[in-house]
C-alpha positions as CSV (number, residue, x, y, z in Angstrom):
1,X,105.6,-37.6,-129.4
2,X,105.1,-39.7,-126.6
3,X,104.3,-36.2,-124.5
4,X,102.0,-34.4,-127.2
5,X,100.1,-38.3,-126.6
6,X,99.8,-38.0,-123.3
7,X,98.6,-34.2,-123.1
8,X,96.0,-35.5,-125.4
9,X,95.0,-38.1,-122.9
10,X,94.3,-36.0,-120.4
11,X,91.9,-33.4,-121.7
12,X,90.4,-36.3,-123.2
13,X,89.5,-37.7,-119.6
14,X,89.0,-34.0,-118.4
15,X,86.6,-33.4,-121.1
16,X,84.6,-37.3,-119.9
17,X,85.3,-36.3,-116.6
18,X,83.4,-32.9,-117.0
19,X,80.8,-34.2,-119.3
20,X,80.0,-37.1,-116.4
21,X,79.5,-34.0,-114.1
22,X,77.2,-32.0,-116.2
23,X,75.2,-35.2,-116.3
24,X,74.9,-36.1,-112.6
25,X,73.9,-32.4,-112.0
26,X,71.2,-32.7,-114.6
27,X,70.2,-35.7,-113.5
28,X,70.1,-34.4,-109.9
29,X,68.4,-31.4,-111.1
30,X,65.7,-33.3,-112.9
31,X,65.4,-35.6,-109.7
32,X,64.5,-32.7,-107.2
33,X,62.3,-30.8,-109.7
34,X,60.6,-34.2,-109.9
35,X,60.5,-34.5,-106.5
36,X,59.1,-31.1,-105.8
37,X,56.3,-32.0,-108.3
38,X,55.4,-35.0,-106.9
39,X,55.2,-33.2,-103.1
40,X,52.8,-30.4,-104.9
41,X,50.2,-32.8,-106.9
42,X,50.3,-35.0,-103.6
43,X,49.5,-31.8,-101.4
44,X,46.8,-30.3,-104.1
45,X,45.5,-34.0,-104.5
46,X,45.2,-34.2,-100.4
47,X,43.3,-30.8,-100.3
48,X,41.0,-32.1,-102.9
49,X,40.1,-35.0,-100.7
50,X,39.8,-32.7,-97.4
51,X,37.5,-30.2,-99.5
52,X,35.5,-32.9,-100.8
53,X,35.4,-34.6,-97.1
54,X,34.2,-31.1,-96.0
55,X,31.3,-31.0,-98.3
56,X,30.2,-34.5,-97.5
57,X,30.4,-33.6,-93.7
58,X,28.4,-30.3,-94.7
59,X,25.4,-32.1,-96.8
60,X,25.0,-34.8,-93.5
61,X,24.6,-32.1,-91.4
62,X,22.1,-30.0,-93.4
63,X,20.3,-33.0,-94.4
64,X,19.9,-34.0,-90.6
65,X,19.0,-30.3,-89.6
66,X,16.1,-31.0,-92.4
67,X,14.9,-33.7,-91.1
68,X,14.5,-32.8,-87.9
69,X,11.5,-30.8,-86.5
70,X,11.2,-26.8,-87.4
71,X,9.6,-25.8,-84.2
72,X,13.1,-27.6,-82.4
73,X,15.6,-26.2,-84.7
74,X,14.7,-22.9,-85.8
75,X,18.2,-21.5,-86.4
76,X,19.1,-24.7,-88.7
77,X,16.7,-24.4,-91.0
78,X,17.5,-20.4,-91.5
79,X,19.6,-20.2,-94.7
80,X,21.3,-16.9,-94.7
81,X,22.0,-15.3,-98.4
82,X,24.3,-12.7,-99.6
83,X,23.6,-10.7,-102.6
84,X,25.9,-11.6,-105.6
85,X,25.0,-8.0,-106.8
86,X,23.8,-4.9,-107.1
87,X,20.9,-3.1,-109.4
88,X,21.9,0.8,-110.8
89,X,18.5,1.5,-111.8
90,X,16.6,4.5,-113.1
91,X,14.2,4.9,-110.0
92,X,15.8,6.9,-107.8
93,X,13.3,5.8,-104.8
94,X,10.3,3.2,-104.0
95,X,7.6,6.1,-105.2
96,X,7.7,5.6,-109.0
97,X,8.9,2.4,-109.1
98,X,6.4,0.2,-111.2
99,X,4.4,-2.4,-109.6
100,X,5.0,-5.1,-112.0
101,X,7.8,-5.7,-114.5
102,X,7.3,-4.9,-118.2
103,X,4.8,-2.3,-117.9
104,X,7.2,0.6,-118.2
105,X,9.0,-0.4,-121.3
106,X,12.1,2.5,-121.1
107,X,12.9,1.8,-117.6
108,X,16.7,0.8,-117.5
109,X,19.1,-0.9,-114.8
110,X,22.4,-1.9,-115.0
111,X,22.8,-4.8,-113.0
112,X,26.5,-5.1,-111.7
113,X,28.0,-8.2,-110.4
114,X,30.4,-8.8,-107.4
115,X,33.5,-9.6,-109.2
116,X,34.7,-11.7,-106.4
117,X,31.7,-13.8,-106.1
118,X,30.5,-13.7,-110.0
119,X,33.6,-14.1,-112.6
120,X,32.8,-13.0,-115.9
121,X,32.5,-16.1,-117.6
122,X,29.4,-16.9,-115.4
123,X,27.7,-14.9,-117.6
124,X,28.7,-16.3,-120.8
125,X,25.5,-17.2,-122.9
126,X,23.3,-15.2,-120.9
127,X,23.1,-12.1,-123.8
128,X,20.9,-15.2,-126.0
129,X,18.2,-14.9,-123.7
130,X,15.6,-11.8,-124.1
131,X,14.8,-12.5,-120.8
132,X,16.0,-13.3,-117.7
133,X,14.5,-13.7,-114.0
134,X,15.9,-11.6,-111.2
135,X,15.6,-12.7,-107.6
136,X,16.0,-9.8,-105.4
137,X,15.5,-8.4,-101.6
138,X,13.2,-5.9,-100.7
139,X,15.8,-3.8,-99.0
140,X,14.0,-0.4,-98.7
141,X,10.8,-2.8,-96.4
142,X,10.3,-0.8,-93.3
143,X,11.2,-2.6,-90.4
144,X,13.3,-4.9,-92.3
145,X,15.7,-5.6,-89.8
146,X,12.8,-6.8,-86.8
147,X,11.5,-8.9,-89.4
148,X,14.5,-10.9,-89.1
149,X,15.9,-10.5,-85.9
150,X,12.6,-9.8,-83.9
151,X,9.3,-11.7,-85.8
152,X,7.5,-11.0,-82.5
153,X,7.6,-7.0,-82.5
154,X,7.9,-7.0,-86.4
155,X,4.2,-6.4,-86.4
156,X,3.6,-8.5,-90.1
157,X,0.5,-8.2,-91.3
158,X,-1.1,-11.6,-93.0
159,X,-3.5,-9.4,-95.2
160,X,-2.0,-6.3,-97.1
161,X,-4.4,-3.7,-99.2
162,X,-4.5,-4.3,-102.9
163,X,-4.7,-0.9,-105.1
164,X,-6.9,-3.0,-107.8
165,X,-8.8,-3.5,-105.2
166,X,-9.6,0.2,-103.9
167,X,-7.6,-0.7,-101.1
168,X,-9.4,-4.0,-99.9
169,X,-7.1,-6.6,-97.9
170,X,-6.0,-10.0,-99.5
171,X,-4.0,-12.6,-98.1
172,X,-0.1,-11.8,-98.4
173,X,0.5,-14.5,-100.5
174,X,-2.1,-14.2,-103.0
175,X,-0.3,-10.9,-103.7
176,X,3.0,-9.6,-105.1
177,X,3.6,-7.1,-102.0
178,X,6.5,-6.8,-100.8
179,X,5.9,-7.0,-97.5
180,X,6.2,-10.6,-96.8
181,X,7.6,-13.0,-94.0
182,X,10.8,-13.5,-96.5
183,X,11.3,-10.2,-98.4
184,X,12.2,-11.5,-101.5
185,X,11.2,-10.4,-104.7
186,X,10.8,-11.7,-108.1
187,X,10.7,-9.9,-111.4
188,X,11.6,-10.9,-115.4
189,X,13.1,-8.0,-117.3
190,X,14.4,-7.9,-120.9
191,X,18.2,-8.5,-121.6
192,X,19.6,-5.5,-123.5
193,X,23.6,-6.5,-123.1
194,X,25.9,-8.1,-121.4
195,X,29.7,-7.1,-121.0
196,X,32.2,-8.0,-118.1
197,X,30.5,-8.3,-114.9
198,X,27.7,-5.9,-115.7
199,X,24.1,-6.6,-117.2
200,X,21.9,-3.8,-118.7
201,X,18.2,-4.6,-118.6
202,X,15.2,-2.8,-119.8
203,X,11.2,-3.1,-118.2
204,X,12.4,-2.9,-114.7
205,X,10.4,-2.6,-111.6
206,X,13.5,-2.5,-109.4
207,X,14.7,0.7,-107.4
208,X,17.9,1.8,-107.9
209,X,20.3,-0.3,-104.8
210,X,18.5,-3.6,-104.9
211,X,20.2,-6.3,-103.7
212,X,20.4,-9.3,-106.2
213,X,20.2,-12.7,-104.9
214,X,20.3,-14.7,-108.5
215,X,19.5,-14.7,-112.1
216,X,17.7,-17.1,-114.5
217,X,16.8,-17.4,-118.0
218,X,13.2,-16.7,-118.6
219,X,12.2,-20.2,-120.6
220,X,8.8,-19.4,-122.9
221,X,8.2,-23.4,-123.1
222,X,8.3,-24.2,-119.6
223,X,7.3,-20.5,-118.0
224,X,4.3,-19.5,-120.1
225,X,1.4,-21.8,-118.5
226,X,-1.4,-22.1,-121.2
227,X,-5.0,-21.8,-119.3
228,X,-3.7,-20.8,-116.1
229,X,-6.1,-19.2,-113.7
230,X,-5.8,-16.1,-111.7
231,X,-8.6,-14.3,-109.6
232,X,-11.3,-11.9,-111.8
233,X,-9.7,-9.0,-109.5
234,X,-6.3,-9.5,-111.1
235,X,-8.1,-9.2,-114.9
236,X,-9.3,-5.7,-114.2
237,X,-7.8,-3.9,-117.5
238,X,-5.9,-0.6,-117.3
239,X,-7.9,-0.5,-113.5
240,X,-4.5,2.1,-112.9
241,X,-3.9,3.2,-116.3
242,X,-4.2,7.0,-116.3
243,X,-5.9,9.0,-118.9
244,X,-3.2,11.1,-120.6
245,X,-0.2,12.9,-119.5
246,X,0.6,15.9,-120.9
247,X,3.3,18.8,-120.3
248,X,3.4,22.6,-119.3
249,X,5.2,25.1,-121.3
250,X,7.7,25.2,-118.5
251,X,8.6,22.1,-118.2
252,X,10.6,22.1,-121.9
253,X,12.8,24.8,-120.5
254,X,13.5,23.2,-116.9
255,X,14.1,20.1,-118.2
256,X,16.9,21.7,-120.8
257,X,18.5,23.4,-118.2
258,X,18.7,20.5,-115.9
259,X,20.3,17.9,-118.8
260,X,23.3,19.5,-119.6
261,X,24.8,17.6,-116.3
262,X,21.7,14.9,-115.8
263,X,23.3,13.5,-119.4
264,X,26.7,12.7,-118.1
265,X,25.5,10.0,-115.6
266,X,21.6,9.4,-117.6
267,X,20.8,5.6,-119.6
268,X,19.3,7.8,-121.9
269,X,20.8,9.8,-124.8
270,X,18.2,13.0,-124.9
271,X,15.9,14.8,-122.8
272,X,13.1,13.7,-125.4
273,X,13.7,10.1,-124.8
274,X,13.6,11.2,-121.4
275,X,11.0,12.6,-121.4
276,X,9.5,9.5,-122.6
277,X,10.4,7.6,-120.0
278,X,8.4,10.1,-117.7
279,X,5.5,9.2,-119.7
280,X,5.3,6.0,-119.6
281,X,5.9,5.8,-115.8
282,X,3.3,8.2,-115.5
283,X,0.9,6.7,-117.3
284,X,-0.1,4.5,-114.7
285,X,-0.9,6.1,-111.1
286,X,1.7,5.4,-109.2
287,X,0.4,7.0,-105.8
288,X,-0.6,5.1,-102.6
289,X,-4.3,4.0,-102.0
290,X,-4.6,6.6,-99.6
291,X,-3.9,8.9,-101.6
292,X,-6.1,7.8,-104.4
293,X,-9.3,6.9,-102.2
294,X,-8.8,10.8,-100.8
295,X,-7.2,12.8,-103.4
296,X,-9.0,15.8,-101.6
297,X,-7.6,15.1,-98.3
298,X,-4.3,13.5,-98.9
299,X,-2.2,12.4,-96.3
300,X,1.0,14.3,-95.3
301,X,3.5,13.4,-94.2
302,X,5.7,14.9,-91.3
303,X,9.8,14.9,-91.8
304,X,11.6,17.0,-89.1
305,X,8.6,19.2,-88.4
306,X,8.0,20.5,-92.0
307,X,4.6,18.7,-93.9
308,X,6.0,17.1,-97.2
309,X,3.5,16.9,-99.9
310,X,4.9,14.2,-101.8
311,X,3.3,11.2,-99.7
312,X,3.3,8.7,-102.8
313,X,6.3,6.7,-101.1
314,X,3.6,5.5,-98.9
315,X,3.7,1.6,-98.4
316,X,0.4,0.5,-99.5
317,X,-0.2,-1.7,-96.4
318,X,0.7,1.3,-94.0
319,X,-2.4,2.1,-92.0
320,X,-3.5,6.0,-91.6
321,X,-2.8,6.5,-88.7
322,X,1.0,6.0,-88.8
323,X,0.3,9.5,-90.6
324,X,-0.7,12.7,-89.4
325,X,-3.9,12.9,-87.6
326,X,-7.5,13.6,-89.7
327,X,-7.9,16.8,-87.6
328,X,-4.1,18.0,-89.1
329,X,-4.9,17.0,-92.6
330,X,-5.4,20.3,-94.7
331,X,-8.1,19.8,-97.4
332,X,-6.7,20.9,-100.9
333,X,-8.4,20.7,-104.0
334,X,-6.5,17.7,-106.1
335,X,-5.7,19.9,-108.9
336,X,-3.6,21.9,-106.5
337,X,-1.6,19.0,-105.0
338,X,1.5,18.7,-106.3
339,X,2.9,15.0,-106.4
340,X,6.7,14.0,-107.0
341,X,8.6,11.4,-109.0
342,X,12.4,11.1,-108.7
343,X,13.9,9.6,-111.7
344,X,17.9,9.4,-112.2
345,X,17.9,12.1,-109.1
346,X,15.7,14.5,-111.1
347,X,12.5,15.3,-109.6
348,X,9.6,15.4,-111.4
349,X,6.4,17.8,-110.3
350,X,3.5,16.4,-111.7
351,X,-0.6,17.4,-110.6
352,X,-3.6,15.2,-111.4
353,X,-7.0,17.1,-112.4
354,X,-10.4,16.0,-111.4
355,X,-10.4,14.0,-114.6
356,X,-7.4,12.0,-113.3
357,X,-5.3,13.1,-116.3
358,X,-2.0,13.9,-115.4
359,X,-0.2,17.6,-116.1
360,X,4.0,17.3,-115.9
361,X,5.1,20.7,-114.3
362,X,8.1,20.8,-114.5
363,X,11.7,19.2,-113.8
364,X,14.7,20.0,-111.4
365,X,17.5,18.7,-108.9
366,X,16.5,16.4,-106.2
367,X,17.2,18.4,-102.7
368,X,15.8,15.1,-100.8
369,X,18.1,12.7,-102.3
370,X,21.7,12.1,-103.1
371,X,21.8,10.2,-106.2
372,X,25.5,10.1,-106.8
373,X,26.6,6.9,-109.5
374,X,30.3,5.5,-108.8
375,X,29.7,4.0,-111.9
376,X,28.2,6.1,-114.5
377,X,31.2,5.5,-117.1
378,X,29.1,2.5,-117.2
379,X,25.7,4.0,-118.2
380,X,27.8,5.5,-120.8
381,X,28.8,2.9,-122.4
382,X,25.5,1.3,-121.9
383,X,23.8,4.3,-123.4
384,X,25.9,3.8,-126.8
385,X,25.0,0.7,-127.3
386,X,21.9,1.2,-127.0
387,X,21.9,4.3,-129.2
């Protein structure tokens, strides 16, 4: 008995003996994973303070470059920007493009974001606006890159010719050109959807690559200004509207035979509604003034040696004789000139009458430009929705 008590004893104070172990290494356990936390919130907390420190440091400098003189501190004061995204649009190039926003109601974009600069949820609440402003860079400018890095040779002009105007020069900045000191533009366009990273719009006057700078919701109690004035020149009505546009025979039968690819990478579901959307960008004149002050002696232009007669991607503050000469220019009755549009890489052949109404030829592959979209899974899916 007095052994079977004594066994009994000593698993008893094995058992404590292991139990008190268990313990300590829990404890011990608990005391470095505390330990380790405590290092990590101190670390994140101390990188916190640095980041914040940094940003203070950052808003004394820039408010000290402010407030010194311009003329001293040119470079300070420069605030470079980087585009948060890119616009897929329908115009395939500048010719084409409308002038202002709105006027061609079918004209589709999908704006897509830079993932790692825009995260989704940035966009959250944006698909309750009908509107929204886009701020964008006027990347296809010629001699965009002197205009920054050489003003003195970029040769900006402070007066630019204004097509309501029959080509008479106004200040720059009593115009919407986009040939400005800054090229930045500024549009509104209507918000169709929003999904991911991606925004489809409708109304654009954006060519298809524009760099996006920033979006805004468009605000009708604090962005419609009751009684505000503009210039009698700007109230000219339907100064550019054209007469009518109407279609050849041919043109149905191009048109099918170019949509059986067009319609895996087009925002629009049919050749009718694309066909639409011809119309209505047609139905304003879209060429250059030059063009339309001398529709019987257009200007040509000269690429590789061979005379191109579609010489509506002409900036409108280009003077003549960046062209051919007036003793190379071949006079052609207008009816015979045959103008180009370039719409999802389609192009367009379209003649104007003497009446200045407007006769669609007909519609085929661009050979001029490559308009390839990564991303037309996404026009797709845009197109659905839509339809």
């Amino acid at each position: 008995m007095s052994f079977n008590g004594n066994s009994k004893n000593l698993t008893l104070l094995a058992v404590a003996a292991a139990a008190i172990s268990a313990s300590s290494a829990i404890s011990l356990y608990i005391w470095r994973k505390c330990r380790e936390m405590e290092k990590s919130l101190n670390s994140t907390l101390e990188k916190c303070a640095a980041e914040r420190q940094g940003r203070i440091r950052a808003q004394q400098a820039l408010r000290k470059a402010l407030a010194q003189p311009m003329s001293d501190n040119l470079e300070l004061t420069s605030y470079p920007m980087t585009p948060i995204g890119v616009v897929q649009s329908c115009f395939s190039t500048r010719n084409g493009t409308p002038r202002q926003p709105l006027l061609v109601p079918l004209s589709r974009a999908c704006l897509v974001f830079d993932a790692a600069r825009v995260p989704p949820a940035s966009l959250e609440g944006l698909g309750q606006y009908s509107h929204c402003w886009i701020i964008y860079v006027f990347h296809l400018n010629t001699d965009l890159e002197k205009l920054w890095k050489q003003p003195s040779n970029s040769k900006f002009k402070a007066k630019v010719r204004v097509p309501r105007l029959k080509g008479e020069r106004m200040g720059v900045f009593s115009t919407r050109s986009p040939h400005r000191p800054c090229p930045i533009g500024l549009t509104v366009a209507r918000v169709e959807a929003v999904q991911g990273n991606m925004v489809l719009l409708s109304g654009v006057d954006l060519v298809d690559g524009t760099p996006v700078l920033d979006i805004k919701p468009y605000l009708p109690y604090c962005d419609i200004i009751e009684g505000a004035a503009v210039p009698e020149w700007v109230m000219v009505d339907k100064m550019l509207a054209v007469p009518s546009v109407s279609f050849s025979k041919g043109f149905f039968s191009t048109l099918d035979d170019c949509w059986g690819k067009a319609e895996k990478k087009s925002l629009y579901a049919s050749p009718d509604e694309f066909q639409s959307l011809i119309k209505q960008v047609l139905s304003w004149d879209i060429r250059s003034v030059s063009q339309r002050n001398r529709p019987h002696d257009p200007v040509v232009k000269i690429v590789n040696g061979n005379a191109l007669d579609n010489t509506s991607d002409l900036d409108d503050n280009q003077d003549e004789e960046t062209s051919v000469g007036k003793n190379d220019r071949n006079s052609i009755p207008s009816e015979c000139i045959i103008y180009h549009l370039i719409l999802e890489g389609l192009d367009v052949s379209y003649r104007i009458n003497g009446n200045d109404n407007v006769i669609v030829d007909r519609v085929k592959y661009s050979l001029d430009i490559s308009y390839v979209n990564q991303n037309h899974c996404n026009y797709l899916m845009w197109r659905d929705q839509l339809t």
